[in-house]
N, C-alpha and C positions, 0 to 999 in steps of 0.2 A: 751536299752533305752538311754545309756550314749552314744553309740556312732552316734545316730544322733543328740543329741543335741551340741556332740563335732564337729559332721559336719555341724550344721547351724553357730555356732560361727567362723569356720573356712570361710564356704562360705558366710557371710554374706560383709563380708572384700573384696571380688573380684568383678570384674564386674556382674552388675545386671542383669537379664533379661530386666526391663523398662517399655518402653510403648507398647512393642511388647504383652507382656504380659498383658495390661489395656485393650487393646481396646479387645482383645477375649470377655471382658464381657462386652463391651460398648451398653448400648441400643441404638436402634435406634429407631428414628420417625416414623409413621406408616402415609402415604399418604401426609405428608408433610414435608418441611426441613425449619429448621430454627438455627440461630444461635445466642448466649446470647451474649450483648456486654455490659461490664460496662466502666464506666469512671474512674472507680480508679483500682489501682493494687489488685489482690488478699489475701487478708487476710490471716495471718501463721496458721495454727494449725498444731496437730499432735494426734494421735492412737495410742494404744497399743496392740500388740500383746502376751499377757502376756501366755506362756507357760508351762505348770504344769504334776507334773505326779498323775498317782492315778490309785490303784489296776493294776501297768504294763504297760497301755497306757498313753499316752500323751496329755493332751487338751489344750485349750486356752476359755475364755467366750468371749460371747457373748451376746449381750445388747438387749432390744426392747423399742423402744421411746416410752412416752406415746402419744397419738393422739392428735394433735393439728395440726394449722389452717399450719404453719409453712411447709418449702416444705420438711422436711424429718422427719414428724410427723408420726410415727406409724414406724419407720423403723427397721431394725435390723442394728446395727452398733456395732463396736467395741469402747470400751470408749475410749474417746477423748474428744478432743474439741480446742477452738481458746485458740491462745498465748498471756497471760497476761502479760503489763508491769514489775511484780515484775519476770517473766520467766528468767533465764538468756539463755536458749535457748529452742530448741523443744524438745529436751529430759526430758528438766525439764517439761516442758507443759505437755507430754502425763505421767509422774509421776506422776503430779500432779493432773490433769484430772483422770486419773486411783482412785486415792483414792479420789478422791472426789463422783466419778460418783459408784462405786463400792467396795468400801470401802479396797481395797488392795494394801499395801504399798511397791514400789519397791524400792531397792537402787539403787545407781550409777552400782555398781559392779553384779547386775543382769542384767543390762542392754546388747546387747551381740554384738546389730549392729541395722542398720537401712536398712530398703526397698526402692525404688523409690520414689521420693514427685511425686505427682497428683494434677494434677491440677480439681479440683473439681468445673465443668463450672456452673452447676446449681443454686451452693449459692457463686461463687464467691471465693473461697478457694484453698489454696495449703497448702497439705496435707501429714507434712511426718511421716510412719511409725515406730514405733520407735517394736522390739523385745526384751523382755527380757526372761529369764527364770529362776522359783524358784522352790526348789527342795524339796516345800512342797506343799500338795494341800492347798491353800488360803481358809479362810473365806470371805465370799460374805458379806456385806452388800449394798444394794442399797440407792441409793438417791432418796428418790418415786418422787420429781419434778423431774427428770431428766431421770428416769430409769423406766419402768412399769415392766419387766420382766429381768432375768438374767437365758442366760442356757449356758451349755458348748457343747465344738464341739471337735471331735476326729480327730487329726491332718492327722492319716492314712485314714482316711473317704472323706478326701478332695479329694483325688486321686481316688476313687470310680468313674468309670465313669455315674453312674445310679447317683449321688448326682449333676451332672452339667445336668440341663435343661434348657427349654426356654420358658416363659408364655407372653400373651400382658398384660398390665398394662396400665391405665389411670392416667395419673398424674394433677394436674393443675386445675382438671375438663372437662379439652378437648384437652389433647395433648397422641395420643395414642403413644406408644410405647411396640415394640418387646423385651423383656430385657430378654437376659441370668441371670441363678440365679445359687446358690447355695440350697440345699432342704437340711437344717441341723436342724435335730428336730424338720421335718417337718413344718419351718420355710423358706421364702422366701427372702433370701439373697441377695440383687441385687442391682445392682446402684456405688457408690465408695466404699463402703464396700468389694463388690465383686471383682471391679477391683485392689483392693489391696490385697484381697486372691487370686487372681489369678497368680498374680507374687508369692506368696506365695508356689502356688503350685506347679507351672516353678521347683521352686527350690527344694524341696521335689521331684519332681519325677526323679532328678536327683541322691538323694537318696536311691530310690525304684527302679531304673533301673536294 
């Protein structure tokens, strides 16, 4: 266990995989194309990919939004969220977002590296992932406005070829979409969530090779 998490600390510091690796999970449109144009720059946030062990394997949690009107109402995501004034950068955000949204408190010195920022076209966001790893299993608490469910995902599961599928999805009410997913605890993982485990897993199977 210690010597893949000394090798994401190491490979976290080198050149990334990127967007080569986003778009494998990118939905597409189903019978039409279109494309989002705002008038203002992208908004910061950032994600946590928090890393834990427990009985010998390795997880990280995983969120589900409660349902609302909102375009990533009901979704599975990693905690996160946008970059507050009092932030002094992204790292501090997805820290901070982490215990708020889940109640688990990282430090600086867990922190290990960061993933690709994403540009996240749908709500207008760029998104960078922030990794840490603690080398206890956490206590969960949720923030029920923010959080309906909290489950965990086995990081060697990622690489499971049976856990990457592809289902249509309607979003919007009338925009279909083909979306690659992730099936973790028989949960439907798709969207930027996915495109950010997906670089995820670029790197990990460089690991597992």
């Amino acid at each position: 266990m210690k010597d893949i998490l000394a090798f994401l600390e190491e490979r976290l510091q080198k050149p990334l995989p990127g967007d080569a690796a986003h778009q494998q999970m990118m939905a597409q449109p189903i019978g039409q194309r279109f494309k989002m144009q705002y008038e203002k720059p992208p908004r910061k946030g950032a994600v946590m990919i928090v890393l834990y062990p427990d009985e010998g394997k390795i997880y990280f949690p995983l969120m589900q939004r409660p349902p609302y009107q909102g375009i990533h109402g009901g979704q599975v995501s990693l905690p996160g969220g946008k970059m507050e004034d009092s932030d002094g950068n992204l790292i501090e955000t997805a820290i901070r977002e982490t215990f708020e949204e889940i109640g688990v408190k990282i430090s600086d010195k867990e922190v290990i590296g960061t993933l690709s920022d994403l540009n996240v076209t749908a709500s207008n966001f760029m998104v960078k992932p922030v990794v840490s790893i603690l080398h206890r299993k956490p206590e969960f608490i949720r923030d029920p406005r923010e959080v309906e469910q909290i489950f965990k995902a086995e990081v060697q599961h990622l690489i499971h070829p049976q856990t990457l599928q592809v289902t249509e999805l309607t979003v919007a009410q009338e925009i279909r979409l083909k979306a690659p997913f992730f099936d973790i605890e028989e949960k439907v993982v798709w969207g930027a969530t996915a495109m950010i485990l997906s670089e995820f897993v670029e790197i990990l199977k460089e690991y597992y090779s």
